[in-house]
Phi, psi and omega in degrees: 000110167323160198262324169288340164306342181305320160299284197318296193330294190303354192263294201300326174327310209274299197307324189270313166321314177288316199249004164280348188292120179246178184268188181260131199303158198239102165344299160309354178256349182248155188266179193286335165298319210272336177303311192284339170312288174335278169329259194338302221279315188257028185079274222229108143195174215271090186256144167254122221244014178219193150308290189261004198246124205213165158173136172350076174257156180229177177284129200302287162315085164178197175242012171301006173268154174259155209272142346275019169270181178222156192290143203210149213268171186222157155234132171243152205272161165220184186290331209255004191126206188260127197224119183291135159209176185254166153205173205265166189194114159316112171313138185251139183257065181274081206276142165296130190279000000 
């Protein structure tokens, strides 16, 4: 079997495989209801909240933290201003001595 029909085929393959792939939605394109929506809707997920910058929010109520953290609230900038969500964070136990 000649080698060139071979190519494109594996080139259109690779190219369609590539453009079903998206990046993580960017916080900053959203206003602060559709973030939280968001978060609610998937439990969990990988938001890009900088230029260069991403991190995890979760649902305030659920298990989506690995044991011991727990969800703790954060703010991230949105298209409408500053929108409060959790993410997991291990609890600090700061007792008076």
């Amino acid at each position: 079997m000649p080698a060139r029909p071979i190519v494109p085929t594996a080139a259109a393959i690779l190219l369609a495989a590539t453009s079903m792939a998206y990046g993580r939605p960017d916080a900053r394109t959203m206003t602060c209801e559709q973030t939280q929506q968001l978060i609610q809707s998937r439990r969990a997920i990988v938001l890009t909240t900088g230029r260069n910058t991403y991190d995890r929010y979760v649902r305030q109520y659920g298990n989506e933290c690995d044991w011991p953290e727990v969800p703790v609230t954060s703010y991230i900038r949105t298209l409408d201003g500053q929108c409060r969500v959790h993410r997991c964070e291990e609890p600090v136990f700061d007792f008076p001595d």
